[in-house]
C-alpha positions in Angstrom: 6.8 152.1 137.7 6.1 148.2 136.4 8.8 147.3 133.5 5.2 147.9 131.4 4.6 150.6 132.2 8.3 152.2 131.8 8.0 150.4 128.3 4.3 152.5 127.3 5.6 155.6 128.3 8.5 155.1 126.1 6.4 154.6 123.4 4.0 157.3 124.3 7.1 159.7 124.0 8.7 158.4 121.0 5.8 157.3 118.8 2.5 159.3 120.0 0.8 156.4 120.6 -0.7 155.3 123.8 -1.1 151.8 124.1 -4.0 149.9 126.7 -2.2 146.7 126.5 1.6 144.8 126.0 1.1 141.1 125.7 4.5 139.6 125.3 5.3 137.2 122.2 7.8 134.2 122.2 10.6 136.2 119.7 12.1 132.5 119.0 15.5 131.9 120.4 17.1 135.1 120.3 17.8 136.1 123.7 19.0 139.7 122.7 15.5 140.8 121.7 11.8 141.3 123.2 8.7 141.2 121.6 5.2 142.6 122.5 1.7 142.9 121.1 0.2 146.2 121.8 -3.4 147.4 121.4 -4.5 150.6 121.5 -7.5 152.1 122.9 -9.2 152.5 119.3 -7.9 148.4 118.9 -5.3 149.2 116.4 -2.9 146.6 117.3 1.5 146.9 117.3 4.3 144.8 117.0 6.6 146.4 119.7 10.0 145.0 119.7 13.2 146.1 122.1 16.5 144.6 121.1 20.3 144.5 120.5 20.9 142.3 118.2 21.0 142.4 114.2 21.8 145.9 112.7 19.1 149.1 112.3 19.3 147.8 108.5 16.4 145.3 109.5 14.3 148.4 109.9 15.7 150.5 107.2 15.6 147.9 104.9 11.9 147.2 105.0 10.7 150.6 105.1 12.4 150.8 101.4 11.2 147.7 100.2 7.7 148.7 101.6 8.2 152.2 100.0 8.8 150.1 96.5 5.6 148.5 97.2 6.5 145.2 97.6 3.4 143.2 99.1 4.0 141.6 102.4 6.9 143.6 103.9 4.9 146.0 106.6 6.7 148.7 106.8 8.0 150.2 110.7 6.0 153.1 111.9 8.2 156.6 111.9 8.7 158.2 115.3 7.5 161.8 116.5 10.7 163.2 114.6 10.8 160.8 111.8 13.4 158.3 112.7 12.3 154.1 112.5 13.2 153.5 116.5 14.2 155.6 119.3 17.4 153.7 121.9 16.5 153.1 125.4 19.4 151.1 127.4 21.2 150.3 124.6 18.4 148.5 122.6 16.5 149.6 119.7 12.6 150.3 119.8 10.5 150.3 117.5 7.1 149.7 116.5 5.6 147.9 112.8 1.7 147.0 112.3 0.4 143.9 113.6 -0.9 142.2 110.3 -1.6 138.4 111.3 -1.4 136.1 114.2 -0.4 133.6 112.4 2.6 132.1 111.0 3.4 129.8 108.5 4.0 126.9 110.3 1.7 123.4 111.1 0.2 123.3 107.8 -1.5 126.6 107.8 -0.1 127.4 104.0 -2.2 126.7 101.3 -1.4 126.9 98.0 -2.5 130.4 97.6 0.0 131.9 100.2 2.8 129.6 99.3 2.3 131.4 95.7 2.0 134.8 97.1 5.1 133.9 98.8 7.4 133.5 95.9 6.0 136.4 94.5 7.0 138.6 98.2 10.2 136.9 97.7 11.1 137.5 94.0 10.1 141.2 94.7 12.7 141.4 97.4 15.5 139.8 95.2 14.7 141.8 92.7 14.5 145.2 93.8 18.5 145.8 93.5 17.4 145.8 89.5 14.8 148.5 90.2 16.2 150.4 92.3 20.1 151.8 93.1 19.1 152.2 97.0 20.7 149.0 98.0 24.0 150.1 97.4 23.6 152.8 100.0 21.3 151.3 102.3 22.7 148.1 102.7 26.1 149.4 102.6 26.6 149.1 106.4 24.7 145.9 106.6 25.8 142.3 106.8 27.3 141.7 103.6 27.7 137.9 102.9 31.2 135.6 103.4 30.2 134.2 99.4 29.0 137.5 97.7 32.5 139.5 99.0 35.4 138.7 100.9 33.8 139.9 104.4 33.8 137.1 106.8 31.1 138.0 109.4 29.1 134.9 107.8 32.1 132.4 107.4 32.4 129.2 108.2 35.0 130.3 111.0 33.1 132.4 112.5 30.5 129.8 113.1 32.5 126.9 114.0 34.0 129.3 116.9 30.5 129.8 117.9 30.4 126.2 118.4 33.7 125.3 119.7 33.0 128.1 122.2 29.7 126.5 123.0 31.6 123.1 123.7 34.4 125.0 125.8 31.8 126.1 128.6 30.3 122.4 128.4 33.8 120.8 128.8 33.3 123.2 132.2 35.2 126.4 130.6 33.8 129.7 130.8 32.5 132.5 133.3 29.0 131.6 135.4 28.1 128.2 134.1 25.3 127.3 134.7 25.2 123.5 136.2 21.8 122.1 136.3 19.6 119.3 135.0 19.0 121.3 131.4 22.8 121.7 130.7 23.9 117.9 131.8 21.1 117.3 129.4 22.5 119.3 126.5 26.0 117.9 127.5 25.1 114.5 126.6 23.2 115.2 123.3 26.2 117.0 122.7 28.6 114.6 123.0 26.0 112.3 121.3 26.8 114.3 118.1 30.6 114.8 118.1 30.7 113.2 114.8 27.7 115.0 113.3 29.8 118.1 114.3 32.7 117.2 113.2 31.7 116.1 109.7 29.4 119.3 108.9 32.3 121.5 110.1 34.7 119.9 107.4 31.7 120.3 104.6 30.9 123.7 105.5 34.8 124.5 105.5 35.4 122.5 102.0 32.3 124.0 100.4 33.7 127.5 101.5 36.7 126.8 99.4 35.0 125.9 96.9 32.8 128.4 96.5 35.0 131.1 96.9 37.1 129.8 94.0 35.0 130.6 91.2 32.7 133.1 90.0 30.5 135.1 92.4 26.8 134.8 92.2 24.7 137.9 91.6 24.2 139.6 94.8 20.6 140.7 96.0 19.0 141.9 99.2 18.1 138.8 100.9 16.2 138.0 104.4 18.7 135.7 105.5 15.7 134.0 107.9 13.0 133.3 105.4 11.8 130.3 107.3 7.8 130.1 107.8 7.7 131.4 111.2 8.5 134.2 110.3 6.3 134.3 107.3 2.8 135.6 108.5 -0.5 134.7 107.0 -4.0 136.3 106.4 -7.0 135.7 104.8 -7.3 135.5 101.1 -3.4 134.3 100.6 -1.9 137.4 101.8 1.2 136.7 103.3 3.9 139.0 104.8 7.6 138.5 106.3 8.8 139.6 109.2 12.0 140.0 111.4 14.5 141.5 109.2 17.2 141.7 111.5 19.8 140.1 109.9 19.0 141.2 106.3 22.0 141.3 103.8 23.9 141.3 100.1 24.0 137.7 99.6 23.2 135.1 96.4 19.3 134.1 96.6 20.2 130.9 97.5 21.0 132.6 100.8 17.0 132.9 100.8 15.7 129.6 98.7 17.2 126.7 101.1 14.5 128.2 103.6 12.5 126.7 100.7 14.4 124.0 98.7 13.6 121.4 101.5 13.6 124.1 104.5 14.1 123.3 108.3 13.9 120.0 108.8 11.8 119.3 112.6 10.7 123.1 112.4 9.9 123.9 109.3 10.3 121.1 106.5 9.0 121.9 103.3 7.6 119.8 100.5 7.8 118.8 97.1 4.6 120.4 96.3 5.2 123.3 98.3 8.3 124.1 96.6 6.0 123.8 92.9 3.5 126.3 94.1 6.2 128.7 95.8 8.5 128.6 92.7 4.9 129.1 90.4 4.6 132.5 92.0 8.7 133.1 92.1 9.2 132.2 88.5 12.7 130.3 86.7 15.5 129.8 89.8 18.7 128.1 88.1 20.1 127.2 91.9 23.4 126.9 92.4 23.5 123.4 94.7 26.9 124.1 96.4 25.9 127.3 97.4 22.6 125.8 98.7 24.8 123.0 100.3 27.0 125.3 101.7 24.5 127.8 103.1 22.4 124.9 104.8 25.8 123.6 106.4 26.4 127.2 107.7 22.8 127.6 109.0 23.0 124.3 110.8 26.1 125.0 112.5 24.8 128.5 113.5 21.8 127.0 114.8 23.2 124.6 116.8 25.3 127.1 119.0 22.5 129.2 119.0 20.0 126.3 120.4 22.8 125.5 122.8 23.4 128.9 123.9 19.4 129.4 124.4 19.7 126.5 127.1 22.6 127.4 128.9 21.7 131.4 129.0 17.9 131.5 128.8 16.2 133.3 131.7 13.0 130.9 131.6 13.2 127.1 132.3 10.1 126.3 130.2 11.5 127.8 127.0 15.3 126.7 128.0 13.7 123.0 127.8 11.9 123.9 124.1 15.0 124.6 123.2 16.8 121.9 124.8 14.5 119.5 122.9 15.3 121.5 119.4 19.2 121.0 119.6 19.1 117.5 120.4 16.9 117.1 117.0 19.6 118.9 115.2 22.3 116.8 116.9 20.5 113.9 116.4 20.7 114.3 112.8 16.9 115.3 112.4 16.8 118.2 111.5 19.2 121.3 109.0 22.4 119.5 109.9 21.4 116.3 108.3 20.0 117.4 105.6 23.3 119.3 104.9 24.7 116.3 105.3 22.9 114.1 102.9 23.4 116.6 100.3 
């Protein structure tokens, strides 16, 4: 039996639905998790993802917002006995509608979706007023380093990710790798020494300072609300996807995606920031906590770019990452902009 194959007739057990056709999807640059498009023979189409990373709260946590109606969260399909995925080898499965395939990205928001998309957005944060489930339901999710005193998000726990990621460069670590890819990372890494050293002291100041006075409201939040994973339709509709990582956290955890977003991957606009916040409504941002979460983003992203290279299983997407991370090194991309702040 192909690795297909074994994968339908999961899904035929589980779910009751017998797909004609898997067409695999690039799922970004996590490494821990699989994506498919299936059909099925009457040409409903699935998103079919396999993973193990994030928590089970990205699939718990838009079925709920779904079942509170709020537009563009597609909500995952139940299993035969009612659960949102089924395990297989230690990964979660499960399976959501296939709503667009398109993303946000390379200009293909117009004014209409970036309004709907404040609107998704604002729904999300505000569905802690409407509703007491998020005490419960995000209880055993990712609760962030600002809104609490939990540190999974903290700017220690990144800057290990990088100083780990410079430790197998240096030549440290179990199975390096050693080809043309990594002596290629190596350099732009040690290009950007400084850039690394001066966002690690901002993220770590701005953490202090932060923590030292009054908390922000916290709200459910994306944590990832960057346009590719914002799909679009036809009409304006938009919907977000990839809840993986979703948490408590201050909105601003959300709106930097927005307030000048990913610089070399997903930059947003003066304008497009008017016609998002016209559908959001009133944001009085706090520009620490936008500083600091920008800073934290950066640094994460960085480790993970690096960590794509020197782990990924396919040299094509190990060099589109490659070329990624030395942007962000470079100072072209998050972790300048955190650094002009």
């Amino acid at each position: 039996m192909t690795a297909h194959e074994l994968l339908r007739s999961w899904i035929r057990d589980d779910f009751g639905i017998d797909l004609v056709a898997l067409d695999g999807v690039d799922a970004g640059a996590d490494i821990a998790a699989a994506v498919w498009r299936g059909t099925a023979a009457d040409g409903a189409r699935y998103a079919v993802k396999w993973t193990g990373g994030g928590s089970p709260e990205g699939l718990r946590v838009p079925a709920r917002l779904a079942a509170l109606g709020v537009p563009g969260v597609a909500a995952p399909l139940p299993t035969r006995t009612g659960e949102l995925w089924t395990e297989h080898d230690g990964r979660r499965l499960s399976l959501l509608p296939w709503v667009s395939d398109d993303d946000g990205l390379d200009g293909r928001m117009t004014r209409v979706h970036w309004e709907s998309f404040g609107r998704l957005l604002a729904a999300v944060h505000d569905a802690r007023v409407r509703d007491t489930w998020v005490d419960d339901t995000m209880a055993h999710a990712g609760t962030d380093a600002v809104a609490a005193s939990a540190t999974s998000e903290s700017a220690a726990t990144v800057i290990a990710a990088v100083d780990a990621v410079s430790h197998r460069l240096d030549g440290g670590g179990d199975g390096h790798r050693d080809d043309d890819l990594v002596r290629e990372l190596g350099l732009a890494w040690r290009a950007g020494t400084d850039l690394l050293t001066q966002l690690r002291g901002r993220v770590t100041t701005l953490e202090q300072t932060v923590r030292e006075r009054p908390g922000r409201p916290a709200v459910v939040c994306h944590t990832d609300a960057h346009l590719g994973n914002v799909l679009v339709g036809d009409g304006g509709d938009v919907w977000l996807i990839d809840w993986d990582d979703a948490a408590v956290a201050p909105r601003e955890r959300d709106l930097m995606f927005v307030v000048g977003g990913l610089p070399g991957f997903a930059p947003v606009g003066e304008r497009e920031q008017e016609w998002f916040f016209a559908g959001y409504g009133p944001a009085d941002l706090d520009q620490e906590l936008l500083s600091y979460y920008r800073g934290i983003r950066a640094l994460d992203d960085i480790a993970q770019l690096a960590t794509a290279v020197l782990d990924g299983p396919d040299e094509r997407e190990r060099s589109h990452w490659l070329g990624f991370a030395r942007g962000e090194l470079a100072g072209d991309g998050l972790a300048g902009l955190a650094l002009r702040d």
